[in-house]
KOLGU-4560 file (N, C-alpha, C; in nm, 3 decimals, padded with zeros to 5 digits):
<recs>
<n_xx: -01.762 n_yy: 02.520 n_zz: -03.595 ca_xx: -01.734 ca_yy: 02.393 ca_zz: -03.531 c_xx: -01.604 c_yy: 02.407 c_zz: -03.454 mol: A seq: 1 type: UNK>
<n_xx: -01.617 n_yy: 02.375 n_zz: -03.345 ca_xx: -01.460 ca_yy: 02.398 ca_zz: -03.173 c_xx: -01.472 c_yy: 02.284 c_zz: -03.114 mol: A seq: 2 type: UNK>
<n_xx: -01.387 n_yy: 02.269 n_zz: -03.074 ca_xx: -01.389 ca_yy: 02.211 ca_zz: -02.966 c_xx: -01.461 c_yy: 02.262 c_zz: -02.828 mol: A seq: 3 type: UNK>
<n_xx: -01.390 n_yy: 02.413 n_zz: -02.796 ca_xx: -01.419 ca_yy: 02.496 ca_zz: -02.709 c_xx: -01.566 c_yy: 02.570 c_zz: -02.716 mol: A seq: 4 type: UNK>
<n_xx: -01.624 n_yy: 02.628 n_zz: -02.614 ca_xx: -01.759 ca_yy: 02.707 ca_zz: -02.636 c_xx: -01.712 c_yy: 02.821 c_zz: -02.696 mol: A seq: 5 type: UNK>
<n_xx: -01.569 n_yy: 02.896 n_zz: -02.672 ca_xx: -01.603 ca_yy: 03.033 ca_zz: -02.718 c_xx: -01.516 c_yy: 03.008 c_zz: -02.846 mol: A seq: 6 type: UNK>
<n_xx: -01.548 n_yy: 03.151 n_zz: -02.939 ca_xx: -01.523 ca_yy: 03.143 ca_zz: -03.087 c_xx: -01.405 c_yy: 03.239 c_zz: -03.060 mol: A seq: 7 type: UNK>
<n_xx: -01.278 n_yy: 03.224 n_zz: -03.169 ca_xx: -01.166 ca_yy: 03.305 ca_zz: -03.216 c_xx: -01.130 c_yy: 03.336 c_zz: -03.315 mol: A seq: 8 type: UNK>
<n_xx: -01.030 n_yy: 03.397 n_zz: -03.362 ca_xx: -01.011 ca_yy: 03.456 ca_zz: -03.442 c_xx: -01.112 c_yy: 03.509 c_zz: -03.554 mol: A seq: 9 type: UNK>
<n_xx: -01.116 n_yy: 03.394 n_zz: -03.692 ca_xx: -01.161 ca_yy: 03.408 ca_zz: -03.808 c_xx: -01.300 c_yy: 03.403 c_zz: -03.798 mol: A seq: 10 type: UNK>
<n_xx: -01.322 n_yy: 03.252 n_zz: -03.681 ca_xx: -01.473 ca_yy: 03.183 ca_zz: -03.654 c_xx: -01.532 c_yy: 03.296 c_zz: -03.618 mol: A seq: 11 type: UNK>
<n_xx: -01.471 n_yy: 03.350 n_zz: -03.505 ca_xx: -01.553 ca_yy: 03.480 ca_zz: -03.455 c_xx: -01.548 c_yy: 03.596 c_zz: -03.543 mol: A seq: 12 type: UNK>
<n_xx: -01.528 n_yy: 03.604 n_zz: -03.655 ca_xx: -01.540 ca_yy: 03.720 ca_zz: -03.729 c_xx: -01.638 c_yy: 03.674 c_zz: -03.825 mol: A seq: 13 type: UNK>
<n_xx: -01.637 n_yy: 03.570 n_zz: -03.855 ca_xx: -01.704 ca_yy: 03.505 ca_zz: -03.917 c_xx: -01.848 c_yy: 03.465 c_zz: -03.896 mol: A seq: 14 type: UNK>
<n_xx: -01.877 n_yy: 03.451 n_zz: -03.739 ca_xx: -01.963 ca_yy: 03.457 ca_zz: -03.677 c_xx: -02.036 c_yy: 03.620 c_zz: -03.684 mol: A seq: 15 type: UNK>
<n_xx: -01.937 n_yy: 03.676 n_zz: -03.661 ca_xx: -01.985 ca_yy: 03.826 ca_zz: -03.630 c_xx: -02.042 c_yy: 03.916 c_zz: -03.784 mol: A seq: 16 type: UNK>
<n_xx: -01.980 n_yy: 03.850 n_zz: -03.861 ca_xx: -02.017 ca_yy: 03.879 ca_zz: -04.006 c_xx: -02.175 c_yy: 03.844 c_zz: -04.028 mol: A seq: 17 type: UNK>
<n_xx: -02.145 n_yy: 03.761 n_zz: -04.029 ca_xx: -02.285 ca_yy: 03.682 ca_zz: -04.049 c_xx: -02.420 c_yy: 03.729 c_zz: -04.000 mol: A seq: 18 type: UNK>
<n_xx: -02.391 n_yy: 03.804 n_zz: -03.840 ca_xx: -02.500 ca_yy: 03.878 ca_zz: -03.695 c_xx: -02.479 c_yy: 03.981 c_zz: -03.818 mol: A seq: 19 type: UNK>
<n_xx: -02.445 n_yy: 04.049 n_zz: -03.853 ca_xx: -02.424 ca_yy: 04.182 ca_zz: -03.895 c_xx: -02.521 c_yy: 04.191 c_zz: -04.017 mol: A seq: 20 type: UNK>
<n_xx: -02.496 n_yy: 04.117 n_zz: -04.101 ca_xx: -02.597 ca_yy: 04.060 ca_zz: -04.210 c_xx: -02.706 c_yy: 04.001 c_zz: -04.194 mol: A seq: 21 type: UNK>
<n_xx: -02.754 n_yy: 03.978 n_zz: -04.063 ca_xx: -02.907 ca_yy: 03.896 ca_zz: -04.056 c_xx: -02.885 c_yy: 03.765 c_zz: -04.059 mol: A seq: 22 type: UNK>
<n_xx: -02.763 n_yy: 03.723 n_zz: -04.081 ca_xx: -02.772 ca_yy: 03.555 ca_zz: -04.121 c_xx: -02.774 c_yy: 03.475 c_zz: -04.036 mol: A seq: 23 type: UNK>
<n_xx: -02.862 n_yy: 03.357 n_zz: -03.988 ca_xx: -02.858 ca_yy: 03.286 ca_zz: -03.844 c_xx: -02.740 c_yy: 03.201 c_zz: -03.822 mol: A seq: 24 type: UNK>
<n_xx: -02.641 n_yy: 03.182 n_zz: -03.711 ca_xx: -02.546 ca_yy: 03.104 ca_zz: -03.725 c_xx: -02.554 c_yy: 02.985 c_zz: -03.576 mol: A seq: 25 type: UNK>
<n_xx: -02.476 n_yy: 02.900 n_zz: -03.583 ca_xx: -02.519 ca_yy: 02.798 ca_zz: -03.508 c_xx: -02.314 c_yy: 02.752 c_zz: -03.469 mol: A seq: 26 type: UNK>
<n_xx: -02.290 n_yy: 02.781 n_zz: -03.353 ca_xx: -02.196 ca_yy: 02.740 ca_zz: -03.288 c_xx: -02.221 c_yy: 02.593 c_zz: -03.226 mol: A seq: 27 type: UNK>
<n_xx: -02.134 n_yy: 02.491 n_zz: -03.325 ca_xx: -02.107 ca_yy: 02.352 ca_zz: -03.205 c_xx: -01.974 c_yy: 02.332 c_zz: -03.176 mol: A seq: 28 type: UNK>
<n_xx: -01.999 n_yy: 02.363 n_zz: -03.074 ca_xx: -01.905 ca_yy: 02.292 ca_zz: -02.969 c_xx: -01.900 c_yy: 02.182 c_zz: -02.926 mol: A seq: 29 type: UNK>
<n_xx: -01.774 n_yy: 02.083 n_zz: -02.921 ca_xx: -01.774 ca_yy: 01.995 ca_zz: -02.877 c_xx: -01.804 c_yy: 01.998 c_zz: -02.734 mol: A seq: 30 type: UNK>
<n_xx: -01.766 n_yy: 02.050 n_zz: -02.634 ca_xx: -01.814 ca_yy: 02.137 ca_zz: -02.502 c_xx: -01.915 c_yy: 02.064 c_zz: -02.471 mol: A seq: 31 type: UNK>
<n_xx: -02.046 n_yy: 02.176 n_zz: -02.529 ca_xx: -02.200 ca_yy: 02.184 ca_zz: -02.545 c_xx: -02.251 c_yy: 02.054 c_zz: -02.593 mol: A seq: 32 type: UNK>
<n_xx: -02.195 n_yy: 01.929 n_zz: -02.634 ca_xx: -02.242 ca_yy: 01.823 ca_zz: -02.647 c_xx: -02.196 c_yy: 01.683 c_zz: -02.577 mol: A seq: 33 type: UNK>
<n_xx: -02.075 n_yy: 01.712 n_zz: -02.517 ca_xx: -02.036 ca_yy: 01.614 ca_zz: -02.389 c_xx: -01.956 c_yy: 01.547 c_zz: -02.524 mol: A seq: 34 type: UNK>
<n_xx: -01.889 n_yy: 01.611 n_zz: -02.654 ca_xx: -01.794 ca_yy: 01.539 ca_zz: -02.727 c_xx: -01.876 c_yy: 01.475 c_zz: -02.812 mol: A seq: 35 type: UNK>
<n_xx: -02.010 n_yy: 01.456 n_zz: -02.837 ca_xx: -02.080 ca_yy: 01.330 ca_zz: -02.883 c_xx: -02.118 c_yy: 01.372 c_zz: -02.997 mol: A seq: 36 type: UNK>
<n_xx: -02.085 n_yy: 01.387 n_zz: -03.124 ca_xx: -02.094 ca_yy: 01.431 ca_zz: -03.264 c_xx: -02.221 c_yy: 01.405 c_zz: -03.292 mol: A seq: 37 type: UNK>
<n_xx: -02.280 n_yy: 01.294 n_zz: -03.281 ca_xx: -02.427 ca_yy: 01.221 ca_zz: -03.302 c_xx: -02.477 c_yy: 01.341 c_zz: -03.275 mol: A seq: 38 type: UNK>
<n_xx: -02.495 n_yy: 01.373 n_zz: -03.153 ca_xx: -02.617 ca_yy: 01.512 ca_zz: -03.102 c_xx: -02.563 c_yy: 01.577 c_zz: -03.136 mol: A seq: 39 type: UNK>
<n_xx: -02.459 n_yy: 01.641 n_zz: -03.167 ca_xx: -02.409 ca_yy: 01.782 ca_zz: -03.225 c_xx: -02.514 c_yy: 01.790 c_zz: -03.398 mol: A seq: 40 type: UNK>
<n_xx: -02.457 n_yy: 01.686 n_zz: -03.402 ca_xx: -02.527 ca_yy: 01.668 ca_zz: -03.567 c_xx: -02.684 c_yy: 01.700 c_zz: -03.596 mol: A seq: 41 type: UNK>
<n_xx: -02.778 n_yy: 01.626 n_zz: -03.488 ca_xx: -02.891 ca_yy: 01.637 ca_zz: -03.492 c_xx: -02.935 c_yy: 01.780 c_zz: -03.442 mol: A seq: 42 type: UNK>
<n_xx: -02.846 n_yy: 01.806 n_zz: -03.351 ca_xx: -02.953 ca_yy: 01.937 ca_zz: -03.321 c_xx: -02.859 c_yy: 02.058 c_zz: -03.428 mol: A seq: 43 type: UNK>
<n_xx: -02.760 n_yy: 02.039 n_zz: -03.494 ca_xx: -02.719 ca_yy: 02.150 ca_zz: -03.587 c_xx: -02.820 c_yy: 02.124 c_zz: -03.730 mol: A seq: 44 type: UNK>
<n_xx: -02.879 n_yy: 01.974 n_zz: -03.751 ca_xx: -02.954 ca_yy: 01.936 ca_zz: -03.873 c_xx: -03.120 c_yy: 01.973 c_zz: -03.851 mol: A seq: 45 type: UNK>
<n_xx: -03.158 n_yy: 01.948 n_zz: -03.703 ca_xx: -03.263 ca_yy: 02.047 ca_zz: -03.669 c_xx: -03.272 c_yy: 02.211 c_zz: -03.708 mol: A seq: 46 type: UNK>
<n_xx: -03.155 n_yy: 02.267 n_zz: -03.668 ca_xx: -03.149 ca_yy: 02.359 ca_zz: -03.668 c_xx: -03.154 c_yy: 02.469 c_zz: -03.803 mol: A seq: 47 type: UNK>
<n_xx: -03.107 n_yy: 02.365 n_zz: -03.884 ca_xx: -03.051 ca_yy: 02.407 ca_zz: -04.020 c_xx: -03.216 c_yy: 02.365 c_zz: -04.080 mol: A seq: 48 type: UNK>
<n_xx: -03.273 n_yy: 02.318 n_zz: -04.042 ca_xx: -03.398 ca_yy: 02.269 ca_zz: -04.124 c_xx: -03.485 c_yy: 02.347 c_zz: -04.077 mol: A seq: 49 type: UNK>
<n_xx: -03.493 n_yy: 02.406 n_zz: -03.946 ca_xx: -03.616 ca_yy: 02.527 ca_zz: -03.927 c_xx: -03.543 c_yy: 02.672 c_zz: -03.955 mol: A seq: 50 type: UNK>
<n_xx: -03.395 n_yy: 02.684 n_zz: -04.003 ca_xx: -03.361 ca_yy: 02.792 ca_zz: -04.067 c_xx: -03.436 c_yy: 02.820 c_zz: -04.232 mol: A seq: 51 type: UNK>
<n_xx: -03.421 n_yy: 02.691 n_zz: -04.278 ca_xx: -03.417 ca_yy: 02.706 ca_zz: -04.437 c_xx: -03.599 c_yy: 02.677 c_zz: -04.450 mol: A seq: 52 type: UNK>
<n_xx: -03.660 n_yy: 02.644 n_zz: -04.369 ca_xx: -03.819 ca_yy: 02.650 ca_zz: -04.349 c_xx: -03.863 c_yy: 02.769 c_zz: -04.307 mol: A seq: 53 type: UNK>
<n_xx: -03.831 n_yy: 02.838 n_zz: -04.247 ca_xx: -03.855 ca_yy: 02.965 ca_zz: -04.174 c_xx: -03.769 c_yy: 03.086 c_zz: -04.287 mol: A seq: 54 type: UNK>
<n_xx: -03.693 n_yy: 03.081 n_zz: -04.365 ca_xx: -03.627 ca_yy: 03.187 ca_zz: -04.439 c_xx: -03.713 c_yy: 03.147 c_zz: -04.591 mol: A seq: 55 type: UNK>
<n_xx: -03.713 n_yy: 02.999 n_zz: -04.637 ca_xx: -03.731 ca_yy: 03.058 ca_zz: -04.786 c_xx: -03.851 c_yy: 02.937 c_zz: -04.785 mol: A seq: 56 type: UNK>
<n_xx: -03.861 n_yy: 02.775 n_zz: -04.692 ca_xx: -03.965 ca_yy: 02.688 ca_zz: -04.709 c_xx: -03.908 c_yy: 02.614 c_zz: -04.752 mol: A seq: 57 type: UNK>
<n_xx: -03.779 n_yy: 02.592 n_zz: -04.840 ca_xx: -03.700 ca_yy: 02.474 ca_zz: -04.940 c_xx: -03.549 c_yy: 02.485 c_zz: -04.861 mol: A seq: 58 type: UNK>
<n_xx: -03.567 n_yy: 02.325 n_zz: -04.846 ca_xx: -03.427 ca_yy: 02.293 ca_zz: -04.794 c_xx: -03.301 c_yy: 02.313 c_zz: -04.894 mol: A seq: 59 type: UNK>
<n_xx: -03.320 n_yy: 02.291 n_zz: -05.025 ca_xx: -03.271 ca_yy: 02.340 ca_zz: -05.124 c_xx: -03.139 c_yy: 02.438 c_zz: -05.133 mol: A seq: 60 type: UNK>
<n_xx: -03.256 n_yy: 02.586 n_zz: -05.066 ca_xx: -03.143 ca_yy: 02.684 ca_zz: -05.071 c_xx: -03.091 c_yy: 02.711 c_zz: -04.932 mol: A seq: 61 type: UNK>
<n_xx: -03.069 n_yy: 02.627 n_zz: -04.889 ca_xx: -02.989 ca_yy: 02.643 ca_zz: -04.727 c_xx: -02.819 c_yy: 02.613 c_zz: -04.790 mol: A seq: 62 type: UNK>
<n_xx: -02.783 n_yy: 02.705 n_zz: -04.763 ca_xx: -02.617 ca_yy: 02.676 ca_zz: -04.795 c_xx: -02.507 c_yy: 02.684 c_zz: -04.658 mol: A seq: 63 type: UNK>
<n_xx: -02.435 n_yy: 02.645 n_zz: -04.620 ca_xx: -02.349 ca_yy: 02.613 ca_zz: -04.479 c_xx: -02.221 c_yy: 02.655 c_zz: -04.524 mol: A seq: 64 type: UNK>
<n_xx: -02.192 n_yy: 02.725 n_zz: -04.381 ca_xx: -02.051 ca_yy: 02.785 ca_zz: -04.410 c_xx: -02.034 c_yy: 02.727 c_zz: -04.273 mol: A seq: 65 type: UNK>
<n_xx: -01.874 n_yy: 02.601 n_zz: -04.281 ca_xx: -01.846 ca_yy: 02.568 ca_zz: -04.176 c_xx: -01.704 c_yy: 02.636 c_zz: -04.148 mol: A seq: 66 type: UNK>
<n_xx: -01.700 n_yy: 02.704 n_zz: -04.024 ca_xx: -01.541 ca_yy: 02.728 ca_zz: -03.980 c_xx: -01.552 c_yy: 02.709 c_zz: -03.883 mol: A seq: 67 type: UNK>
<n_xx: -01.392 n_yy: 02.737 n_zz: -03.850 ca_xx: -01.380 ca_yy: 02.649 ca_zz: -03.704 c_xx: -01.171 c_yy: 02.725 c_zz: -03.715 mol: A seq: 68 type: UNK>
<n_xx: -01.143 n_yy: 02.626 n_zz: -03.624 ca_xx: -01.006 ca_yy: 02.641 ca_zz: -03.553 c_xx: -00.914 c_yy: 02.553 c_zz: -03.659 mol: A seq: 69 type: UNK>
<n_xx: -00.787 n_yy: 02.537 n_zz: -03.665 ca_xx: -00.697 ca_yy: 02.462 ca_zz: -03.768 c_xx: -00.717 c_yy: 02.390 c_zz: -03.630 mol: A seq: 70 type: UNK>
<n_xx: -00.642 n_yy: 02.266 n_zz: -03.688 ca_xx: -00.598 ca_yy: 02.125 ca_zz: -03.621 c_xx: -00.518 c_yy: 02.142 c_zz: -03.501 mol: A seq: 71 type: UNK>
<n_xx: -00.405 n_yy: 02.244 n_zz: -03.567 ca_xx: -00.263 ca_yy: 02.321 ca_zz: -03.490 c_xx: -00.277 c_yy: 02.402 c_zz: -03.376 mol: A seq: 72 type: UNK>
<n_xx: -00.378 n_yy: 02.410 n_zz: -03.383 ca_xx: -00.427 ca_yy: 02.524 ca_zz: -03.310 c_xx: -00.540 c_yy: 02.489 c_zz: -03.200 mol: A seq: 73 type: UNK>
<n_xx: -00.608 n_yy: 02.413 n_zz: -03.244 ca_xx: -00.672 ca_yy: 02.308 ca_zz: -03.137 c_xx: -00.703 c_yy: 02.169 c_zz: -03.146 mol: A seq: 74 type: UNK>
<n_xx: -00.572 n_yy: 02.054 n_zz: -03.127 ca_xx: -00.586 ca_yy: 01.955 ca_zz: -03.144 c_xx: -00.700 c_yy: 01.886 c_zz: -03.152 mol: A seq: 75 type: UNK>
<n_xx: -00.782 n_yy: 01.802 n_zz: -03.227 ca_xx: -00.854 ca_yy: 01.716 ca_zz: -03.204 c_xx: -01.002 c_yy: 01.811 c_zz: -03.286 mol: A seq: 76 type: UNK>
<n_xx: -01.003 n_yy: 01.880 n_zz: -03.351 ca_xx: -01.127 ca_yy: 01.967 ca_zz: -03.420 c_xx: -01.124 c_yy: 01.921 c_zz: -03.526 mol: A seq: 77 type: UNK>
<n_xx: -01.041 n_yy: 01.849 n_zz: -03.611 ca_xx: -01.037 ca_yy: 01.816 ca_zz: -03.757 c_xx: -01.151 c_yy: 01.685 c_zz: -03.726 mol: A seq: 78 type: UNK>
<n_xx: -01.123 n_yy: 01.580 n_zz: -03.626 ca_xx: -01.202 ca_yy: 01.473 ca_zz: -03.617 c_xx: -01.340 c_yy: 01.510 c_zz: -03.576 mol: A seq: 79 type: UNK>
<n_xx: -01.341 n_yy: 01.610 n_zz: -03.458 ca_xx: -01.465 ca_yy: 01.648 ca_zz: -03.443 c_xx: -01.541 c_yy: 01.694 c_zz: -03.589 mol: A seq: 80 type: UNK>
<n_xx: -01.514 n_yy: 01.833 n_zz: -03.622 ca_xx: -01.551 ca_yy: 01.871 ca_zz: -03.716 c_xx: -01.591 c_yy: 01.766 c_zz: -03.815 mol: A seq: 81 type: UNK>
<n_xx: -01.535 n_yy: 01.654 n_zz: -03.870 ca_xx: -01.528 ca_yy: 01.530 ca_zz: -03.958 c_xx: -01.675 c_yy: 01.437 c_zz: -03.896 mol: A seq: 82 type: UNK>
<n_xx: -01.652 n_yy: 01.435 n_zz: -03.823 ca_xx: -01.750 ca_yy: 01.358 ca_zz: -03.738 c_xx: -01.952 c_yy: 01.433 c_zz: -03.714 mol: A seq: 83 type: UNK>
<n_xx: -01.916 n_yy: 01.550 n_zz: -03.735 ca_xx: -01.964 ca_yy: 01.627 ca_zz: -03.698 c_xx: -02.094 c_yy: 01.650 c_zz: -03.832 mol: A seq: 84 type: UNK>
<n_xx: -02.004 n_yy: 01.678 n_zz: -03.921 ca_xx: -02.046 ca_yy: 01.633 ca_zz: -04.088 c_xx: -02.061 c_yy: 01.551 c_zz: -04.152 mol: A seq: 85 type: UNK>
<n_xx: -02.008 n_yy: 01.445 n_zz: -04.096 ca_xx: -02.057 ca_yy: 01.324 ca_zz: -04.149 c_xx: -02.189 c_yy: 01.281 c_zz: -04.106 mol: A seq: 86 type: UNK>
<n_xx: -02.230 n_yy: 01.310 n_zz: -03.997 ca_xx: -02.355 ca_yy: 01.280 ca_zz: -03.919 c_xx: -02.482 c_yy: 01.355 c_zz: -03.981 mol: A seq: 87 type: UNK>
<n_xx: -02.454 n_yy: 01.465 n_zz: -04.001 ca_xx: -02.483 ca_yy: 01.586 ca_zz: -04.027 c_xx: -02.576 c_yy: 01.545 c_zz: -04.196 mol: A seq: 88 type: UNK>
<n_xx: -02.484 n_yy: 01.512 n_zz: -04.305 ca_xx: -02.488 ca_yy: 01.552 ca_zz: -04.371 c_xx: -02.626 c_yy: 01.451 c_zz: -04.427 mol: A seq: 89 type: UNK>
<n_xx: -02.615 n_yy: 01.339 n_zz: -04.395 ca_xx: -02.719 ca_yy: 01.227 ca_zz: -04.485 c_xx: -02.918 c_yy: 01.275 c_zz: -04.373 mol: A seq: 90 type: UNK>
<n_xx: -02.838 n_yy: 01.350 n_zz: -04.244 ca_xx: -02.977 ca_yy: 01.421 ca_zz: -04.190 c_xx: -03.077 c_yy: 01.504 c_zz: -04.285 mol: A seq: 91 type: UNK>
<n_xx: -02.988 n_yy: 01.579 n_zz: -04.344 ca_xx: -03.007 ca_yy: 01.714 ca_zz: -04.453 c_xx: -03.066 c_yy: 01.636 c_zz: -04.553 mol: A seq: 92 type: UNK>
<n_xx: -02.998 n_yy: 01.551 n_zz: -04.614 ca_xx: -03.049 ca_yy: 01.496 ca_zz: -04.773 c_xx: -03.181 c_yy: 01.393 c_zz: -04.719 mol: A seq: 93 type: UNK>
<n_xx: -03.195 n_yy: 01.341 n_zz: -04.600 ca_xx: -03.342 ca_yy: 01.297 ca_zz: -04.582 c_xx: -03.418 c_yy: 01.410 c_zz: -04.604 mol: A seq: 94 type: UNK>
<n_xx: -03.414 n_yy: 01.470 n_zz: -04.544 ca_xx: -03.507 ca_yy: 01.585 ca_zz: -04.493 c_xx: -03.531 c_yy: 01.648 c_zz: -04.582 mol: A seq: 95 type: UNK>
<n_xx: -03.458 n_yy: 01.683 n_zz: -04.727 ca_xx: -03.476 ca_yy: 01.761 ca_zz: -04.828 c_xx: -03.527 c_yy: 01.628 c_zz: -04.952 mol: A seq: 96 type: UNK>
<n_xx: -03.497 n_yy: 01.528 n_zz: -04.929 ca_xx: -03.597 ca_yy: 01.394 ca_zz: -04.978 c_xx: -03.761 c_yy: 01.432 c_zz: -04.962 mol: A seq: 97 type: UNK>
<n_xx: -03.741 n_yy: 01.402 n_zz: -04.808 ca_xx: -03.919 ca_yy: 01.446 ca_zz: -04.748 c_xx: -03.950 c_yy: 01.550 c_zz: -04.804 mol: A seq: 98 type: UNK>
<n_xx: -03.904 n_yy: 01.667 n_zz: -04.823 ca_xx: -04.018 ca_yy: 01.806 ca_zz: -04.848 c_xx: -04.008 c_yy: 01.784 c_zz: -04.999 mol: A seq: 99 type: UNK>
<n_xx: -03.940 n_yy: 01.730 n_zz: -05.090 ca_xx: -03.930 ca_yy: 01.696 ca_zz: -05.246 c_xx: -04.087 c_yy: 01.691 c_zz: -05.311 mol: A seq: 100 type: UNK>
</recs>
């Protein structure tokens, strides 16, 4: 989670960890959504739901690793990020309701 499209430091190692291991990862940018957390949310809760359908079938074992930038470092990512997950998160627990 950035503000910006491209990834640094940790994110991008973190990112790169992940490619290295097979694991699918999903960059939002505030950028890539015109700032608007709502759609960031839905298409990262889409996304996360044809990961954990397509890897094991149960939303269950989908586990999220969010990183991103400190606050200090790029003003205004703590709210995004916040915003971002909050939207995010009651998407997931429907959706893992439904396949129950």
């Amino acid at each position: 989670v950035s503000l910006s499209e491209a990834l640094a430091g940790g994110s991008a190692l973190a990112q790169e960890h992940a490619r290295e291991h097979g694991r699918p990862t999903l960059h939002a940018a505030r950028a890539a959504f015109g700032g608007d957390a709502g759609s960031a949310a839905l298409a990262a809760a889409e996304w996360a739901i044809g990961v954990a359908s397509k890897e094991r079938g149960l939303l269950v074992s989908l586990a999220l690793n969010i990183a991103g930038p400190r606050e200090s470092e790029e003003p205004g990512v703590y709210r995004w990020a916040r915003d971002v997950i909050d939207a995010i998160l009651p998407r997931l627990l429907a959706a893992q309701r439904e396949r129950a």
